[in-house]
N, C-alpha and C positions, 0 to 999 in steps of 0.2 A: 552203203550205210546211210539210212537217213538223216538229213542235217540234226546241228544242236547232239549230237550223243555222240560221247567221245569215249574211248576203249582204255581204261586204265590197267589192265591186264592183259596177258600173252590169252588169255581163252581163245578158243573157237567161238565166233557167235553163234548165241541157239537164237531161234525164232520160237518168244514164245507167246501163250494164253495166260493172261490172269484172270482166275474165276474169284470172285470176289467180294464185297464189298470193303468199307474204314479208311481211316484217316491210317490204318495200317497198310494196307493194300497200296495207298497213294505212295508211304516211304520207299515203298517194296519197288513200287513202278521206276519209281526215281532210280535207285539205286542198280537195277538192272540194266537201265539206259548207260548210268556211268560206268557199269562194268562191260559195258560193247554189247549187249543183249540186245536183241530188237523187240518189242512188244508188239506182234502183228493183230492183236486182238484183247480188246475188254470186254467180258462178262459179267454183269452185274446182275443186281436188283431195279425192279423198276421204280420210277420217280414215288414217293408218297405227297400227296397231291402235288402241290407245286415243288416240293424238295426234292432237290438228284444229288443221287450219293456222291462223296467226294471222291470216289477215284471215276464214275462216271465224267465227271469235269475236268479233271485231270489228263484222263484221255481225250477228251473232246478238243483241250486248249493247247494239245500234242500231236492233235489230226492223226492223233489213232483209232480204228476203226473200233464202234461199243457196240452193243449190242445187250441191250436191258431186258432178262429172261424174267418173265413173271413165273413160267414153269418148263422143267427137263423134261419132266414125262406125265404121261397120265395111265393110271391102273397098271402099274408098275411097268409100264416101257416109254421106252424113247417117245419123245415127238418128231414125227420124221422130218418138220420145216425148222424144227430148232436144230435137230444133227444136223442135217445141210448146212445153214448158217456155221453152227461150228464149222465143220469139216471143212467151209473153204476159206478161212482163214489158214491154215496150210501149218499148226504150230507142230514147230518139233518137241517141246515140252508143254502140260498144264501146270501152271504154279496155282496152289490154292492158299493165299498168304491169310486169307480170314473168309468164310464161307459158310453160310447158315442156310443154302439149298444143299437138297441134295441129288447130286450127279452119281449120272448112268455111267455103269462100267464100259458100255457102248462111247462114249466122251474120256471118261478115263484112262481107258487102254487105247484110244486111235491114235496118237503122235507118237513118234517111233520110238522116243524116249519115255516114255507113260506122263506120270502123273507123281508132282510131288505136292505134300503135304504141311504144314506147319500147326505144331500143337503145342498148347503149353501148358507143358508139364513134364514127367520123365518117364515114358510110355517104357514098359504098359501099366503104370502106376496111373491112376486116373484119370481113364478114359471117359468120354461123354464131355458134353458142353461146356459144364460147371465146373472145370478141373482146378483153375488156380484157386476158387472158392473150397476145394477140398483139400487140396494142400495144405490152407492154413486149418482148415476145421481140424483137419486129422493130426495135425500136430510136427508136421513133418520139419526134421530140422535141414533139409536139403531140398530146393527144387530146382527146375531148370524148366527145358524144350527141347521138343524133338523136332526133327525134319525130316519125314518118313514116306515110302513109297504108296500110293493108297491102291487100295485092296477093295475084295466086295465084303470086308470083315468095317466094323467099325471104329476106327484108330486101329487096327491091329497089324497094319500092313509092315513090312522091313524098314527099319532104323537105318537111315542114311547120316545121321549126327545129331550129338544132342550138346549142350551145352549147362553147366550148373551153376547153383548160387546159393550160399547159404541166406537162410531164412530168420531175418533179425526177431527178437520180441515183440515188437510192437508192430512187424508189417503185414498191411492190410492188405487187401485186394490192388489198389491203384496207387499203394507205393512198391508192393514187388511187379505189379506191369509198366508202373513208368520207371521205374530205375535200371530194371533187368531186362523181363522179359517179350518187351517196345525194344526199345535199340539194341538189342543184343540181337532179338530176334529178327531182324530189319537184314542186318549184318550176315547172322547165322542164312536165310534165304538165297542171299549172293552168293556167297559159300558154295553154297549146296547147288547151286545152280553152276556154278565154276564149277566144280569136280563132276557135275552131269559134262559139262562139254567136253571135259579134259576125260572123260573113259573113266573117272576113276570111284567114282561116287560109291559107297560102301553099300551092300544089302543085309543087312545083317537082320534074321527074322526075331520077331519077340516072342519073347519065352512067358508063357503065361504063369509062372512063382514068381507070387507075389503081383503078379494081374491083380486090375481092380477096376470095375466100371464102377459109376459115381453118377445118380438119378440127377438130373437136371433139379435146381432149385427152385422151379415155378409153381412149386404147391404151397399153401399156405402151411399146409401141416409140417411140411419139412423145414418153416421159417421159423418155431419156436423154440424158443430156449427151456433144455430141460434141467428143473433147478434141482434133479438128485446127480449131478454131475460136477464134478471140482473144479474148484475157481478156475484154474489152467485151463480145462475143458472148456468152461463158460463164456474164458476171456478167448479164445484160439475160434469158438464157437462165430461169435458177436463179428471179431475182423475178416472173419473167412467170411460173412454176410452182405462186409462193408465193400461198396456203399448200394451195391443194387444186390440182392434185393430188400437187405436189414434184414437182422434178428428181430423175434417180434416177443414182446409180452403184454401181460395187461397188467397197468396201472390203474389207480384210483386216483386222479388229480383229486387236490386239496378244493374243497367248492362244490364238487361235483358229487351227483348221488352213483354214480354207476364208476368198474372199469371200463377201462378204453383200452385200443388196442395200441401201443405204442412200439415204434421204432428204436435199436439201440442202436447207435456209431460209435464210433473214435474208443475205444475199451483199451486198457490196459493193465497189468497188473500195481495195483496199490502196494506200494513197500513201508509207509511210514505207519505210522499210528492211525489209530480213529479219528479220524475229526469231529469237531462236533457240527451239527447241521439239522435240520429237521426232517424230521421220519416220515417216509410213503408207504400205502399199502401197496405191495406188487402181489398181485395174485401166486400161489406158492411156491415165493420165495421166503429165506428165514432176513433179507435185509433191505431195505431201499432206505436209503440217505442222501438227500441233497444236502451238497457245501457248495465251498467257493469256487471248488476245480471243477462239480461233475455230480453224476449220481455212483455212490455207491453201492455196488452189491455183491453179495456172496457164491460162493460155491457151498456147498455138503461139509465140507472138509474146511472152515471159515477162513478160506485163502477170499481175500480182499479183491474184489476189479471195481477199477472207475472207470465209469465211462462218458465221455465229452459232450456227447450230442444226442437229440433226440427229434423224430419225426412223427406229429400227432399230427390226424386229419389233413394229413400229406403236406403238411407243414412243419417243416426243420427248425428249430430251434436248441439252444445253449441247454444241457441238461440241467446245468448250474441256477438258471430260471426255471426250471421246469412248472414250479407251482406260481411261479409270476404271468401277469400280463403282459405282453411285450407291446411296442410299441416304435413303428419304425421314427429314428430323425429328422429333423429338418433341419437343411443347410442352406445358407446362400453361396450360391454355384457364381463361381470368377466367366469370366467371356471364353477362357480357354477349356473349361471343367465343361460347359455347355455343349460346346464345338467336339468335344472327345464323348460325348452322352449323344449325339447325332453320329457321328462312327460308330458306336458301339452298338445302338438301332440297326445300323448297316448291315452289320455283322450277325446281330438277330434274325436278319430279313431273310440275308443270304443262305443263314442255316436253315430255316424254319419255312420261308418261301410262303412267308405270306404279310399282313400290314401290318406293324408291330404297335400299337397302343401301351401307355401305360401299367395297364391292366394285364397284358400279355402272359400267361404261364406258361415258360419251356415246357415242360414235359406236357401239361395237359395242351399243347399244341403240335404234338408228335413226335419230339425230342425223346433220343434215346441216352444209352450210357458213351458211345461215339461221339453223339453229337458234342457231349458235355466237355471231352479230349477236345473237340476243335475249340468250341465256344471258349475255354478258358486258354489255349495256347496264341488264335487271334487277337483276342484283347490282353492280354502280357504284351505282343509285339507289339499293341497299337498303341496302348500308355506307359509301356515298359517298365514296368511293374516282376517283381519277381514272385512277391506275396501274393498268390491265388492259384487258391487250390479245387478240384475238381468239388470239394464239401462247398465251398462258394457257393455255389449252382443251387446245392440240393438245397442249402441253409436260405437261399434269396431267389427261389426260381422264379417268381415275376419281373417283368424288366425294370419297372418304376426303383423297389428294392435292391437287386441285381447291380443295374448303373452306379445309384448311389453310392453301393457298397465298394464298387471299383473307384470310384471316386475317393473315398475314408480312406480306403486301404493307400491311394497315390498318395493321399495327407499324411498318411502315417495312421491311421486312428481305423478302428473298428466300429465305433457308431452304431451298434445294435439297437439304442436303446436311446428314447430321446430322455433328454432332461426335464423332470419335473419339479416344478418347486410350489411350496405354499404364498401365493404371491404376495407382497405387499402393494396398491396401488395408488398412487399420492397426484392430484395435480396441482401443479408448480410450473411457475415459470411460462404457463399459459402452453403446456403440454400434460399429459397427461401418461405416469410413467408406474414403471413396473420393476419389478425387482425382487428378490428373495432376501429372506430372513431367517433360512438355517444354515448349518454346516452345509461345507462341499468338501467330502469326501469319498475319493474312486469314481469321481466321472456324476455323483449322484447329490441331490443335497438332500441331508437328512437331520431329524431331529438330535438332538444334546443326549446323550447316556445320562436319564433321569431327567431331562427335560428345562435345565433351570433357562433361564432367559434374565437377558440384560434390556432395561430401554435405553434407547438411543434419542437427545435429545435435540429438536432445530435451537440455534444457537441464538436467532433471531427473533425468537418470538417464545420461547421456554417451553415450545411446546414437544409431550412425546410423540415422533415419528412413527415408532414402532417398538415390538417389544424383537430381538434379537437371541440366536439359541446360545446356551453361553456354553463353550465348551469343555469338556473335563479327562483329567487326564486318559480314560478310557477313550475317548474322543482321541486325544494325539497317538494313543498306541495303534488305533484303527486306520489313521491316515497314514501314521509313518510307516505301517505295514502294507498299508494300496501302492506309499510311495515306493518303497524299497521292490514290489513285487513288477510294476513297471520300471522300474529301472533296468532291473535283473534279468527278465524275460516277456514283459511286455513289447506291444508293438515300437513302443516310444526305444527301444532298444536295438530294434530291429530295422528302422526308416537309417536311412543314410544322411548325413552331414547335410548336406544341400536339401533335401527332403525335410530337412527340420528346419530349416532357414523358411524356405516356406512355407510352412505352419505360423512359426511365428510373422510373419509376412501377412499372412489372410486373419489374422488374431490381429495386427496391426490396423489394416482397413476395416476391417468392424469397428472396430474402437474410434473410428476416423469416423465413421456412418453413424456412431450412436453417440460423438461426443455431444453436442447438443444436451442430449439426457445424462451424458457422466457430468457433466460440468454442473449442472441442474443439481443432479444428488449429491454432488459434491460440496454444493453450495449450501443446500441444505441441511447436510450434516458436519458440515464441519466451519460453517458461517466464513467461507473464500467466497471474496467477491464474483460474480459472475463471470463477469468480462475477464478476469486474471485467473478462473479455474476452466475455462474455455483456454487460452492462450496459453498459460502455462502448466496448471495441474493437468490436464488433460494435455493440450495440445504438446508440449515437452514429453509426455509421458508416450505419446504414440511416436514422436519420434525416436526416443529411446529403445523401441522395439523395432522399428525400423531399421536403428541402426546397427544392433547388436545378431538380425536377424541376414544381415551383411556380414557376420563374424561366420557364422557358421562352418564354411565351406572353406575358412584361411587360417583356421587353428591346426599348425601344423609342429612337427618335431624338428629335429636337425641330426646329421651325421656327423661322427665326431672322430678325428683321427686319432687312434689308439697306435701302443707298442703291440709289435706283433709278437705273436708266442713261437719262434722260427723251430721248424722250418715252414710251421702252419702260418696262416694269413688271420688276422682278425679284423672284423667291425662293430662298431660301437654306433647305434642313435638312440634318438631318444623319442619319446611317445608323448602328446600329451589328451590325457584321458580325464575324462568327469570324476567326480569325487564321490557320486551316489546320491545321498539322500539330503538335500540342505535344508534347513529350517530358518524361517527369516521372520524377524518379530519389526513391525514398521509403528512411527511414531502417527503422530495425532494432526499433523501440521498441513505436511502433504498428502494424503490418504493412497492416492492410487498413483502419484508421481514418486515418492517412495517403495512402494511397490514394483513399478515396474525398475527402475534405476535397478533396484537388486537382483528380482525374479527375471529380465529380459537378459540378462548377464548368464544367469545363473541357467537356465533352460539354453540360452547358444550356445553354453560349453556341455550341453548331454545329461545334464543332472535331471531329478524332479524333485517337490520342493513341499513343504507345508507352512505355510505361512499363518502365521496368526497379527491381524490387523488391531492398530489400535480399539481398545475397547470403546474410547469415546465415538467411533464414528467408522465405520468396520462398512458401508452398506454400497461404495465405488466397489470395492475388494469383493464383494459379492455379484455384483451385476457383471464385472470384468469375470469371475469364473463362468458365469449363464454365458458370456461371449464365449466361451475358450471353448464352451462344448461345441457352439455351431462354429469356431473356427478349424473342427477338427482334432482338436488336443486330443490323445486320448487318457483313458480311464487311469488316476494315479497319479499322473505328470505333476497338474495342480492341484493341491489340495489346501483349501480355504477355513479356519479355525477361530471366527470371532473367537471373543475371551475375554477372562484375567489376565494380567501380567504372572499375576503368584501363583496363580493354577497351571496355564495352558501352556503360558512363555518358559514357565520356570518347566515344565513336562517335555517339552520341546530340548532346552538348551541342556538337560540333563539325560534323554532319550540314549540308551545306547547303540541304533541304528542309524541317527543321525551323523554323518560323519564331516558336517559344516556346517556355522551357524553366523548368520548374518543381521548382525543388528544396530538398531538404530536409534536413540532414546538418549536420556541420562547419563553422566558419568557414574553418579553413585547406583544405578540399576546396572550399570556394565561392567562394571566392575564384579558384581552376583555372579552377571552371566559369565563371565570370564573364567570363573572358580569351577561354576557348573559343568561348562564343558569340559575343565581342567581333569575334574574329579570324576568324570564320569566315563568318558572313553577318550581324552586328551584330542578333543574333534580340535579343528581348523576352527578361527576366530576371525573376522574382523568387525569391527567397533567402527560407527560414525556418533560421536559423544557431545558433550555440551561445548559451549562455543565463551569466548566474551573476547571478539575479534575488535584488534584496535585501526582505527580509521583515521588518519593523520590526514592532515589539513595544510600546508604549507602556503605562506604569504603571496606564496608567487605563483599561483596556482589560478585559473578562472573562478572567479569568486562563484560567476554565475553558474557552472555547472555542479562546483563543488555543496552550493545550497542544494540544489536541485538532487543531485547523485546523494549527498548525505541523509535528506529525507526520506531518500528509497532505499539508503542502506538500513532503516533504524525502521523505519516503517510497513516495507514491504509484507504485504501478507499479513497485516494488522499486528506487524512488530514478531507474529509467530515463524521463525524463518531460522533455522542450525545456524549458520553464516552471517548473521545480522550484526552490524557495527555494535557491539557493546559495549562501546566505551570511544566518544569523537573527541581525539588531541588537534586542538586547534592556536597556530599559533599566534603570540600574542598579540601583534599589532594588528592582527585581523580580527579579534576574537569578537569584539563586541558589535562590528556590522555584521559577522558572519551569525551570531546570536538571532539581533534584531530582525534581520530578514529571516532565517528560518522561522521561527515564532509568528512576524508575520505571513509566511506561507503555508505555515500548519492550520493558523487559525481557517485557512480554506478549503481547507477539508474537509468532501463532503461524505459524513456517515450516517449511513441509514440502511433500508434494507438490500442485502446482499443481492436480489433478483434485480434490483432496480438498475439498467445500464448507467445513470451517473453519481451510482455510489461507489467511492471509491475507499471507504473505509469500512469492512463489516463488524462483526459481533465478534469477543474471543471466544475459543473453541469451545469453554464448558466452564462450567460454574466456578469447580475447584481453582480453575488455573485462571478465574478475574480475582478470586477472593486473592492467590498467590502475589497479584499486580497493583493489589490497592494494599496489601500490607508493605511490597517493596515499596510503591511508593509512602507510606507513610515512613518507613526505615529512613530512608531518604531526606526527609524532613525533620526528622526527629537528629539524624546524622549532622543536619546544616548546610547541609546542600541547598541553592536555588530552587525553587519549584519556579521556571519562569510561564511556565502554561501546563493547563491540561492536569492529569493528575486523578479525574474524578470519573464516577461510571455516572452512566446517563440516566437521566428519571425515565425511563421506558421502556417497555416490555424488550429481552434479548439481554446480552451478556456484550452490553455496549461498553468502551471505556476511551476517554479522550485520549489523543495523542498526548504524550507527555514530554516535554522537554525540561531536564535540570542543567543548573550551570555551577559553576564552584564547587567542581566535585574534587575531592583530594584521593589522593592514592591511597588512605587506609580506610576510605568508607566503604561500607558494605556497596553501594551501588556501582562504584569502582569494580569488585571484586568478583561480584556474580551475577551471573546471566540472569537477564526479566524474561527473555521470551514472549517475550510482547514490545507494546508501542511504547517503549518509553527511553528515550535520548538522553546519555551521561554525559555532558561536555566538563570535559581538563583543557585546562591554558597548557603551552610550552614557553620556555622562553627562547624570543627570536634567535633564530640560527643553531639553535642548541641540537644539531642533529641526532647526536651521539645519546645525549641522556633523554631525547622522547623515546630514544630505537629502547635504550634500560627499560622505561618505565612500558611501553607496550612488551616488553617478552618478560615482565614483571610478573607470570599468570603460569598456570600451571595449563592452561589449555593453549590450544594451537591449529583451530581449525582453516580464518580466515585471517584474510588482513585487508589494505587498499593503504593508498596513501595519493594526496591530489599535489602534481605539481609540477610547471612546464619545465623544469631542470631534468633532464634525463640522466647529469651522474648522481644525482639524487634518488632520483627513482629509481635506476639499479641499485644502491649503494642500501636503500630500504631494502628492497625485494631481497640480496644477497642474505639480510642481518637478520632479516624478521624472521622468527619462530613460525612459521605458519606454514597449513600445507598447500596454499589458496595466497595469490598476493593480486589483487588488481590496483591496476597503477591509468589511473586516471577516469575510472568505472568503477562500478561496483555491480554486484549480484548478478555478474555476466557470467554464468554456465553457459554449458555445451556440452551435447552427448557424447561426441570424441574427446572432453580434455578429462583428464583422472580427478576426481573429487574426494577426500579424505584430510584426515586430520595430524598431526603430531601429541604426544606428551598426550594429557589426559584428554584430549579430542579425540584421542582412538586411533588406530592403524588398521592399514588394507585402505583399497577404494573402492569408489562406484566411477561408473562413467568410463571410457574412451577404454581402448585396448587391454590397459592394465586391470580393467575389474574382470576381465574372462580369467585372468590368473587368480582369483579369490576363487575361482570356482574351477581348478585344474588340477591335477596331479602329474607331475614330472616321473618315466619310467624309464629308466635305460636298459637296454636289450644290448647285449654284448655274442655277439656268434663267432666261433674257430671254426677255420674249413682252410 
């Protein structure tokens, strides 16, 4: 026996011939070797140009001898140097495992064992070429393959075994040959090759009832669909086509003056209602409707088929577009996406055996329906990838599209269709930037149901940026329905745990590559200093996807010992799974670092999400969806909802397919939303709410950090900050140096415009909320509080207002009590030592976001952190986040977090599975 082939059976070895060709012929080879068969000869086809079939190579890198027949005979006999050639290969059998010449009875009958066959179908039920193609046309609810003796009849020869399979509804041509009649029939071969050596091999001749030859389908006329036939026939018609060589009809595309002849794929029987969709003419048919799924059409009898796909001017496309222009994407390709698009050229070359360009089309380069079986089974092993299907090829047969598409599909995402928007374009910041100003909803941005529009104003200068599309609740039904259909059977449902870590991973590095311009539009819509929406609205926000993009792949369950149900065994664990569809309404402050805090949480636990952005400044939250499309995302995942709060946020938290809702804003707005999701489908809640976080001061404390730390707790982010000291207890024997110096280091603060790198104070966010700042401070005043500086808006163009410090604040002044959300410092005295009643007078508040407290005693500083109401205590710092520590509030600052492990449980659901055995 020749090396490398090892005998897994008692057989006899045959010596035999395989006549040939396919990636079938090669399984065949294989497996013959492993059953102790010797292959003393390959007959093939010969090379077309530079391509050699794959079982030719197969035998080659097996040093089994080939033999490439271009022809058996000529004017119906043998060629006398091809029979030789046969004949002295010396086989005791012919296997003909797939075979498109045809052999001489003179080759058929000379090995002593004859000549076996393999056909698929259940002879003598349709014989000829096209047989699995009529299987399905003809309706048949059983099929199989024969393995039969061949004869000088055609298919007709004695049934040596067959094997069957029922025939699902919906299978086509190359899901009942990859599922069945591919490896069944690989198997069934050996088989029948085993019972040839062992004596035992059946002859059983065919009976012609119920015989049926079946015309090869290479006529055009045999490719159309005849529409006086019923739906069933129509739809059984369309799969037995799929995918070589299509049913064919003529449409009238929407634009055009004439039909065309179009291709149908992917068909199924329609079970729900009509949809609604827009109407085609198909030449006589009584229906053509494109929707969301497909084109609809009819049968005689108004039984319903949709069908998925369509191929115009031998280009494949979504029937769902059919009357669209399509338009492939552009991505930015990682160094590894590059390296695996240079493999997969390889793989092109290797099939096709010749230079592969961009430009390259399989099929118009002599690609058949074979080639398409390898071409998609190579590149699965090579990216391992499970999602690609042989429709891949036809849908993206140039290689440019093709690559790509293998690439989307490893991201997770489909990527048909790049993203358009109606740009906005602004230069700032001594760049020159872009961005959109509609809805993003399902992968697309489009305009507002009825068109209304919000402007969006710069804060610095009053002027409008742009006009924005405002959305209406028709708008949230549309998004929450892309979301929930991505959830549910989108690809986003179908990428695997780690697979979606790196999406958000490559969504993360764009945002890293374009912070420059988020920070830029950040600043300009929402008047954040530059240098601090670089550093931290931006640059926090991409680490927060970063990090939550590290969750993915360790969201796990636990096993749980249970009593067992004796004398059976039981176990209990637990799952933890996405919640569906969340909805996340983001405040004004942080624009796109509130965003991500929620949405990077909310996407590593499997969810997709609809967000609707502060109305004041909504245009980060937009640029960040144009990234999500070239990061991959796909279609549904995010979907992006300028707005009202009263229209869109309140459509959103009331939605009944929303089943969590994440937000962030006011006590008194969340308190609405609370009721809303209460009242409406009892959805998951968590609340980040108002703040008036007290910041204690202790004698013993570094004077000089505690000025420096307390300016940035009251000031940070032009005083607009959740977490911001609202209220400094300072105590007494320090109070009046601790005053004097801060006052004097406010007065050094430099405010002007937000691009300028040594402004370090900008503009408040929008008008409403300086008019809100200059009435608190009048309260204030009017109250008897101190005004010791500041206080006043600037004579100049922008939504400027001085840093404000008061002193003499008592515990029942309004300034005491309620958040400013801005620059403005409440200082209270304590009196010295009085631990106990400042810890009173700070949990004297109905909120509970933050805290801090300055002071080198550390049983102090525990003794605060243990007592204080807050869900936040920094002890000897202030405004130190981190994407790993939980961020959230107590009492009316809201509950749930953002941030570190505990926000993927805001977006999780706990499921226990109990199994007896």
């Amino acid at each position: 026996m020749p090396p490398n082939q090892s005998t897994i059976t008692n057989t006899v070895p045959l010596k035999i011939a395989i006549i040939g060709q396919s990636a079938f012929a090669v399984d065949v080879f294989h497996r013959l070797r492993q059953h102790g068969h010797i292959v003393v000869g390959v007959f093939t086809v010969p090379d077309k140009g530079k391509r050699e079939d794959p079982l030719a190579k197969v035998a080659q890198e097996n040093d089994v001898p080939i033999f490439k027949i271009k022809a058996w005979r000529k004017a119906g006999k043998p060629l006398p140097e091809v029979l030789d050639i046969y004949k002295n290969v010396n086989a005791d059998l012919n296997v003909l495992p797939y075979c498109s010449q045809f052999i001489p009875m003179e080759v058929i009958n000379y090995p002593r064992l004859k000549t076996i066959c393999y056909h698929p179908s259940l002879l003598p039920r349709h014989r000829g070429a096209s047989s699995i193609n009529w299987t399905l046309i003809c309706g048949d609810k059983t099929a199989g393959l024969t393995i039969f003796w061949a004869d000088d009849g055609l298919d007709t020869g004695p049934i040596l075994l067959q094997e069957k399979c029922e025939v699902a509804e919906d299978d086509t041509v190359d899901t009942l040959y990859k599922r069945f009649l591919y490896p069944v029939g690989v198997t069934a071969v050996a088989r029948a090759v085993d019972l040839v050596a062992d004596g035992t091999a059946p002859h059983e001749p065919q009976t012609e009832k119920g015989a049926t030859y079946d015309p090869m389908l290479n006529k055009p006329e045999l490719q159309k669909i005849d529409w006086n036939k019923t739906g069933l026939e129509i739809h059984n018609f369309i799969r037995g086509m799929d995918s070589v060589p299509g049913a064919t009809c003529r449409i009238r595309i929407p634009g055009e003056p004439d039909f065309q002849e179009v291709f149908l794929f992917g068909s199924s029987i329609w079970k729900g209602s009509k949809p609604s969709g827009n109407e085609i003419d198909i030449e006589g048919a009584d229906l053509g409707l494109i929707h969301e799924d497909g084109l609809l059409i009819s049968g005689h009898d108004g039984v319903l088929v949709n069908v998925k796909r369509v191929k115009i001017g031998g280009r494949m496309k979504l029937a769902a577009v059919l009357d669209q222009v399509t338009k492939q994407v552009t991505v930015e390709l990682t160094q590894e996406e590059k390296t695996q698009i240079d493999s997969i050229r390889d793989i092109w070359e290797s099939i096709l055996n010749c230079e592969i360009e961009e430009d390259t089309d399989f099929f118009a380069s002599g690609a058949g329906s074979m080639d398409v079986v390898r071409l998609v089974e190579e590149v699965k092993d090579l990216v391992k990838i499970e999602e690609l299907e042989n429709e891949d090829v036809f849908m993206s047969p140039v290689f440019s599209e093709f690559s790509l598409n293998v690439i989307l599909k490893k991201r997770g995402g489909t990527g048909k269709q790049e993203v358009e928007f109606r740009a906005v374009e602004v230069e700032a910041n001594g760049m020159k930037l872009r961005f959109p100003c509609q809805l993003f909803i399902n992968g697309e941005f489009v305009d507002a149901d009825g068109g209304k529009t919000l402007g969006t104003v710069n804060p610095s200068n009053e002027e409008i940026i742009c006009q924005v599309q405002c959305a209406s609740p028709k708008d949230v039904n549309k998004a929450v329905a892309a979301a929930k259909k991505a959830f549910e059977s989108g690809e986003w449902s179908k990428i695997s745990a780690r697979e979606r870590g790196q999406l958000l991973y490559k969504l993360a590095d764009l945002m890293h590559q374009h912070r420059e311009e988020l920070a830029t539009i950040e600043s300009i819509d929402s008047g954040a200093v530059y240098t601090l929406a670089l550093k931290t609205h931006v640059g926090m926000s991409i680490e927060t996807w970063r990090y939550f993009a590290g969750w993915t792949d360790k969201i796990q369950g636990t096993t749980i010992p249970v009593s067992h149900a004796r004398p059976n065994k039981n176990l209990s664990f637990t799952k933890k799974e996405p919640i569906g569809v969340c909805g996340l309404i983001t405040p004004w402050n942080y624009p796109l670092m509130m965003l991500s805090w929620k949405m990077a949480a909310c996407l590593a636990a499997g969810n997709t999400v609809v967000i609707k952005p502060a109305q004041v400044c909504p245009l980060t939250a937009l640029k960040f969806a144009e990234l999500s499309v070239k990061a991959g995302i796909p279609p549904g995942v995010i979907n992006v909802l300028p707005g009202t709060g009263s229209v869109a946020g309140q459509a959103i938290a009331s939605h009944p397919d929303v089943r969590k809702l994440g937000f962030t804003g006011s006590t008194e707005i969340g308190q609405v939303i609370m009721k809303s999701c209460a009242e409406s489908n009892l959805k998951k809640v968590s609340l980040e709410l108002g703040g008036k976080s007290p910041l204690v001061i202790f004698s013993d404390c570094d004077l000089d950090k505690a000025v420096r730390l307390g300016m940035q707790s009251v000031f940070f982010n032009k005083g607009e900050n959740c977490i911001a000291a609202g209220r400094l207890f300072v105590e007494e024997s320090i109070h009046d140096e601790f005053v004097r110096r801060v006052v004097q280091e406010t007065k050094k603060i430099n405010i002007g415009d937000p691009l300028n790198r040594s402004t370090s104070h900008g503009p408040q966010n929008h008008l409403a909320h300086l008019k809100k700042l200059l009435e608190y401070v009048e309260i204030g005043v009017k109250e008897g509080a101190k005004l010791e500086y500041g206080g006043k808006r600037l004579s100049r163009p922008g939504y400027f207002l001085q840093p404000t410090i008061f002193t003499g604040v008592e515990d029942h002044m309004f300034i005491a009590k309620e958040e400013s959300f801005g620059p403005v410092m409440v200082i209270s005295t304590f009196s010295n030592g009085d631990i106990d009643g400042v810890l009173r007078r700070a949990n004297a508040t109905e909120y509970g976001l933050a805290s801090g407290v300055f002071t080198k005693d550390l049983s102090k500083a525990l003794r605060f952190a243990e007592k204080v109401e807050a869900g936040t205590v920094f002890v000897n710092t202030y405004n130190k986040t981190d994407v790993a520590a939980p961020f959230g509030g107590f009492k009316q600052s809201g509950f749930g977090k953002d941030l570190g492990q505990e926000a993927l449980s805001e977006y999780l659901k706990t499921k226990c599975v109990t199994i007896e055995y």
